[in-house]
Each structure stands twice: as C-alpha cells, then as structure tokens.
C-alpha positions as CSV (number, residue, x, y, z in Angstrom):
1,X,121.6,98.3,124.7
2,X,120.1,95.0,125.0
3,X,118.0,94.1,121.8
4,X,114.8,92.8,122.2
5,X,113.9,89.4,120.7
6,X,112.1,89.0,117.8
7,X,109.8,86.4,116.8
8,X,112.3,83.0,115.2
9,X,111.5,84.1,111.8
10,X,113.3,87.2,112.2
11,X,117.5,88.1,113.1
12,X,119.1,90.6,114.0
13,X,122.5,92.2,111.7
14,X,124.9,94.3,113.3
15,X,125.4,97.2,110.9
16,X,127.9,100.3,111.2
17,X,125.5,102.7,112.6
18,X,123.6,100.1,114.8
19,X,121.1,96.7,114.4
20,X,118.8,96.3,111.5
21,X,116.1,93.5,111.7
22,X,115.7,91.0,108.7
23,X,113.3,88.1,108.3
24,X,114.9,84.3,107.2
25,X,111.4,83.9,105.1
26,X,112.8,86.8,102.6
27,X,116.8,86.4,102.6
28,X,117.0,84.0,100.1
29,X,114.6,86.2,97.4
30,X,115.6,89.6,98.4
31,X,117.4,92.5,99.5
32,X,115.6,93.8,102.5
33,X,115.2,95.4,106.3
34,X,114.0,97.2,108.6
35,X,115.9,99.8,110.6
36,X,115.7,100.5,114.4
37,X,116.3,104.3,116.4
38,X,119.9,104.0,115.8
39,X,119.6,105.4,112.5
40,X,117.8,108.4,112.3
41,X,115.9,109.0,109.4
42,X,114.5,110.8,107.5
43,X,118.5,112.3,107.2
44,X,119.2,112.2,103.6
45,X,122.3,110.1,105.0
46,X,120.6,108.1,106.9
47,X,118.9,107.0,104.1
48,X,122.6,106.5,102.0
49,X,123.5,104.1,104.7
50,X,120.4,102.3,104.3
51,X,120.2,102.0,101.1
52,X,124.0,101.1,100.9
53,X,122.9,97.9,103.5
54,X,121.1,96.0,100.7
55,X,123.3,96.5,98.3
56,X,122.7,100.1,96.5
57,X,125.5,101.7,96.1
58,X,126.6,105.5,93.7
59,X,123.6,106.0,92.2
60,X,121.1,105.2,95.5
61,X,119.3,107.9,95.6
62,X,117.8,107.8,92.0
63,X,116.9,104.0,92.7
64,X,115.3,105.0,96.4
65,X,111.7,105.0,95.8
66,X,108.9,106.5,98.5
67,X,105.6,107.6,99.0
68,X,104.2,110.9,100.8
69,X,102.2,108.7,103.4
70,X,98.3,109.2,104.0
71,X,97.1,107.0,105.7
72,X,94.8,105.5,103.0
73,X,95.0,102.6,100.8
74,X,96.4,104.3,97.7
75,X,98.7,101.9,95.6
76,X,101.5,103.6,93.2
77,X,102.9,101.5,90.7
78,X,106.2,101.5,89.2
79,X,106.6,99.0,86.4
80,X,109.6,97.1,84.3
81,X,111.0,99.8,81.7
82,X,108.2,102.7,82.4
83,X,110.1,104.0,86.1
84,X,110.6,107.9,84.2
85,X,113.9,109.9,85.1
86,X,114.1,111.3,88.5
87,X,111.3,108.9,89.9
88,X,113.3,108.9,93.2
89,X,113.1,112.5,93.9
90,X,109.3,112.5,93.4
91,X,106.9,111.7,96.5
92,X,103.2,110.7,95.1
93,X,100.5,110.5,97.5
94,X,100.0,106.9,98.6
95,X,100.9,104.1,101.4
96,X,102.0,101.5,99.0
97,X,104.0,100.8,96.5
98,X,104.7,98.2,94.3
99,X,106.6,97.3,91.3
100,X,108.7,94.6,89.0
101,X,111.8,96.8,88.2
102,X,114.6,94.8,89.1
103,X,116.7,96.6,91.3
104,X,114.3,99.5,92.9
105,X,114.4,100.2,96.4
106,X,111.1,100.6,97.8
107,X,110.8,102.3,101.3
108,X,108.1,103.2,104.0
109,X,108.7,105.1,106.9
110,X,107.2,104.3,110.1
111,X,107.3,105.5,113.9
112,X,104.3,102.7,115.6
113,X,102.2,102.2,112.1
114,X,103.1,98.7,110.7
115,X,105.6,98.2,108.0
116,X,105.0,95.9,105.6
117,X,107.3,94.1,102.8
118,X,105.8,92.0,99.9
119,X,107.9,89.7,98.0
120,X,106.8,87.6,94.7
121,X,110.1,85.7,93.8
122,X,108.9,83.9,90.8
123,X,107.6,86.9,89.0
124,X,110.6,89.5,90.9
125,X,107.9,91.9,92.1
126,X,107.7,93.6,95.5
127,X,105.8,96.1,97.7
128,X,106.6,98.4,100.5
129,X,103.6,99.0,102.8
130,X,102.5,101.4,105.3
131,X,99.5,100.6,107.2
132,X,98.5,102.5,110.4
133,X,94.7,102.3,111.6
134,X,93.5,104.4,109.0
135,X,95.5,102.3,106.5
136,X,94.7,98.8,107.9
137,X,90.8,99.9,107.9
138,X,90.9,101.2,104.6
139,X,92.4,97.7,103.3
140,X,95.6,98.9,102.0
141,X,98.2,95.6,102.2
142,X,94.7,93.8,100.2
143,X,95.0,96.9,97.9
144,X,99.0,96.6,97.2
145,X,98.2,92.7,96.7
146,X,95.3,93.1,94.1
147,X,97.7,95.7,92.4
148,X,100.6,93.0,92.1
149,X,98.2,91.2,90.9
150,X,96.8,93.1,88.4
151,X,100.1,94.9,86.9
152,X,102.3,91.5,87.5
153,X,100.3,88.7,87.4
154,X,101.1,87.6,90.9
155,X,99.9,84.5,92.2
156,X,99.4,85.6,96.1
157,X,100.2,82.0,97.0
158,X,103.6,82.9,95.8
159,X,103.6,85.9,98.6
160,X,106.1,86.3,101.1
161,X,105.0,89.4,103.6
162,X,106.9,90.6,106.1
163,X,105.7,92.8,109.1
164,X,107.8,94.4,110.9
165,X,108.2,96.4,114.4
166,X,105.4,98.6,115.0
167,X,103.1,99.6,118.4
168,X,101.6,95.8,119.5
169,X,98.3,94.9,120.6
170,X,99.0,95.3,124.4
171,X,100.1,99.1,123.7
172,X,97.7,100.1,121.1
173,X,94.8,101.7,123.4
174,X,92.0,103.1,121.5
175,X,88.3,104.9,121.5
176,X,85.3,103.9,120.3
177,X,85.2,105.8,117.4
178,X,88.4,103.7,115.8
179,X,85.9,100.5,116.3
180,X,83.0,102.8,114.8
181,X,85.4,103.5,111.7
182,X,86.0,99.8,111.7
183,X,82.7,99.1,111.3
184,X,81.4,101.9,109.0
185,X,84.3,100.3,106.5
186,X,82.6,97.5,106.0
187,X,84.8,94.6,109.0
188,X,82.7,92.1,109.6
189,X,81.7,91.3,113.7
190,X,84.2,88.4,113.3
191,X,86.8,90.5,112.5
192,X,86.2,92.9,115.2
193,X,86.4,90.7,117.8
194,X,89.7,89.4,116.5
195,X,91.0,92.8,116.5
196,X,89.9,94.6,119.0
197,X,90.8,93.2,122.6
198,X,88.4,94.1,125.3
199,X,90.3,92.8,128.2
200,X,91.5,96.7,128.7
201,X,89.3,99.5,130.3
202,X,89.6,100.4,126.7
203,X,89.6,98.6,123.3
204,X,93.0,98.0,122.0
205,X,93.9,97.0,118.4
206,X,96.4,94.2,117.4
207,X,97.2,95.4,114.1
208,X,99.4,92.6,113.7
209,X,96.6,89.8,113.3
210,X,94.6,92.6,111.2
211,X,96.9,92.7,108.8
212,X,97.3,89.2,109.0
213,X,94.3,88.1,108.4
214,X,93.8,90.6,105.5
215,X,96.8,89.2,104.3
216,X,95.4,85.5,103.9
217,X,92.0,86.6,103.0
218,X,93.8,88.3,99.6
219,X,95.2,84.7,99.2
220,X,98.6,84.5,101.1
221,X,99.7,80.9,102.9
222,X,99.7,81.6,106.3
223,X,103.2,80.3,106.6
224,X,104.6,82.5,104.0
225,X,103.3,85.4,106.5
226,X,106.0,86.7,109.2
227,X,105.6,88.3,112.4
228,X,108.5,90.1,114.3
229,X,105.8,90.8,117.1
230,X,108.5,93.6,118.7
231,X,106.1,96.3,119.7
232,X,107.7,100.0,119.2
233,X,106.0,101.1,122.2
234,X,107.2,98.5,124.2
235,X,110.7,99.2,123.1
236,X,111.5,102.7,123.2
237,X,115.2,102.6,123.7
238,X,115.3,100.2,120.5
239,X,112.3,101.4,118.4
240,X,111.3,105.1,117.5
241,X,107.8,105.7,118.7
242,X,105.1,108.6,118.1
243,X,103.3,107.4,121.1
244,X,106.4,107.6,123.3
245,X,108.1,110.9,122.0
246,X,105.4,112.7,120.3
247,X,106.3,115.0,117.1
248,X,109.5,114.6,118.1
249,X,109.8,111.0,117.3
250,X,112.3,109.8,114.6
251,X,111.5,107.6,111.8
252,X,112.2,104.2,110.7
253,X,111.7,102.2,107.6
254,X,110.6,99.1,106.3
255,X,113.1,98.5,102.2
256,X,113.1,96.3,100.1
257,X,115.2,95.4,96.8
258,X,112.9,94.4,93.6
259,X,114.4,90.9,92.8
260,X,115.1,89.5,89.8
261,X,112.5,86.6,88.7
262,X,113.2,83.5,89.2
C-alpha cells in the first residue's frame, strides 16, 4: 500500500504491524501517534502494541487511560499524585481528557471524528481529544484547554495541538440541521461561513479549520497548530472509516505520553 502524504509537519514511522503518523511539532516534548487501519483496535493487543510504540512497556495497561466517548464536550481530569488505583480499567463519560501525571497514556479513538493531541511542555501537561460534529459544536478542544488551564496553569501560548487524520472537508456532506445545531450553539455567521462550504449541492463541514480556529480563539499561536489534512474518507485502504464501512468500521487512535516539565 502506497501511503498517502501528509501535510510537512507530519511523518510517517514504519512500525511492526504497519505505519503510524507522528507530527515534528510534538517529537521533541512528547511521546505520541496516531495509528492507521493496520492496527485494529479496539483489540486489547492492539492497544499493547500501541502503547509499547511510545515507550510503555509491562505495566501498559494500568498507565493506558480512555474515555467512553459522547460526543460532548465533557473534560476528565487526571492530576499529578491523585490518578487512584485501576484508573486505566475505568471508562468515565467524556471526549477529553487531560492531565499532568508524567508518564500517563492518554488515548481517543476515532473512525472519521477528529483526533486531537495537546501538548504543554513547560508545565508537562497533555490532552487527548475527540471531537466529531457534535463535539466540535459543543466546544470541546476550548473545553480541554480551559481545563489545562484551570487544573495546570497552562499558558495556551505554550500549546502544541496536533490533529490528526479524520473525514476532510471535501467528504464531510451534511444537512441542514447540522448548520441549525451550529447556530442554535451559539457560532457566530463568521464562523459558519468558514465552516460550512456551499460549493456542494449540500453543505459540507471542514472540521479541520473549526477546530482550528477554536483552537486560536482559546489562545493557541497559529503556528504551534498542526494539520495532517489526510481525510479518512478519502483514504479508505489507509484510514478506518464509519462513512466508508459502516458499523463495521475499525478504530483508530490519537496517544499521547504526559511529559515531564520542562
């Protein structure tokens, strides 16, 4: 299989069971990736492997932390010397979390919503994000920053983000009623017409620049924000997608490693 090209920021590692995407902005501060089909989660050793990529090894699954996604904006915190006993079997509602517990592998699963990675390396905080529609309208990666913010002090000029592969803006077809939810949430006109293109028969959403912009309205340099811009839809034979395989559609996820501070 030929891999598809991800925005410069971004490489490509060749990993035992396949390719797993990275992003130059975040190697230097922290352990971190995002998977492609070739490793089917959510197997529990699927997740081993991952896990075993950025650097957790023995005791991985007890430092493997999740979220039972619902598509809201739900933030759950884990924080330096409070992460209880068996944490990593637990699965809080929730499509975020952060924390500043060196060491912690934080993990969404996607299959076309947008992952997203958070990285504060002078404070050695980070977030895992999920954020489909529902999410992205509900303000859920300007939730996960207000949290960091509030629990660890983070500057969000400090931020890196990451987003990873998920459907693109030329796939992502949708009705009116996604714009009416939009709108009923509070997005401004700007906003919509920055999201939403109309150059289809029907609206289609770039969640990309929604996230984006959400991203630098919480505070975040635009040049600490990076874009793979690989579209799961697009990509089928590389990415899992709902839209392509329907409910049988594996998983993929979006880890990161809480760093140390600087």
């Amino acid at each position: 299989m030929t891999l598809p090209r991800p925005d410069a920021a971004f490489h490509w590692s060749h990993e035992p069971w396949g390719a797993a995407l990275r992003c130059h902005g975040l190697d230097p501060h922290a352990q971190h990736l995002f998977t492609s089909k070739q490793l089917p989660l959510p197997d529990p050793e699927s997740w081993r492997q991952a896990t075993a990529l950025v650097g957790l090894v023995g005791s991985a699954p007890d430092r493997l932390m999740r979220v039972k996604q619902v598509h809201g904006n739900t933030v759950r915190v884990l924080k330096h010397g409070q992460v209880p006993d068996g944490a990593g079997d637990q699965r809080p509602d929730g499509d975020a979390i952060v924390s500043n517990e060196s060491g912690l592998a934080l993990a969404v699963m996607v299959a076309d919503c947008v992952p997203i990675l958070l990285v504060d390396p002078p404070r050695g905080a980070a977030a895992a994000v999920h954020a489909g529609w529902r999410g992205t309208c509900a303000r859920v990666v300007l939730a996960a920053v207000e949290t960091m913010q509030r629990e660890f002090k983070t500057k969000p000029s400090d931020l890196l983000a990451a987003i990873g592969p998920s459907v693109g803006p030329e796939e992502y077809e949708v009705g009116d009623s996604v714009v009416d939810a939009f709108k009923k949430a509070g997005h401004a006109g700007r906003d919509l017409d920055r999201w939403f293109l109309r150059s289809f028969a029907k609206p289609h959403l770039d969640l990309w620049r929604a996230n984006r912009d959400q991203l630098e309205a919480a505070g975040l340099n635009a040049d600490h924000i990076y874009i793979c811009r690989l579209s799961t839809v697009a990509f089928p034979d590389a990415f899992a997608s709902y839209r392509i395989a329907g409910a049988g559609a594996g998983r993929m996820t979006g880890l990161v490693v809480v760093p140390g501070p600087a």
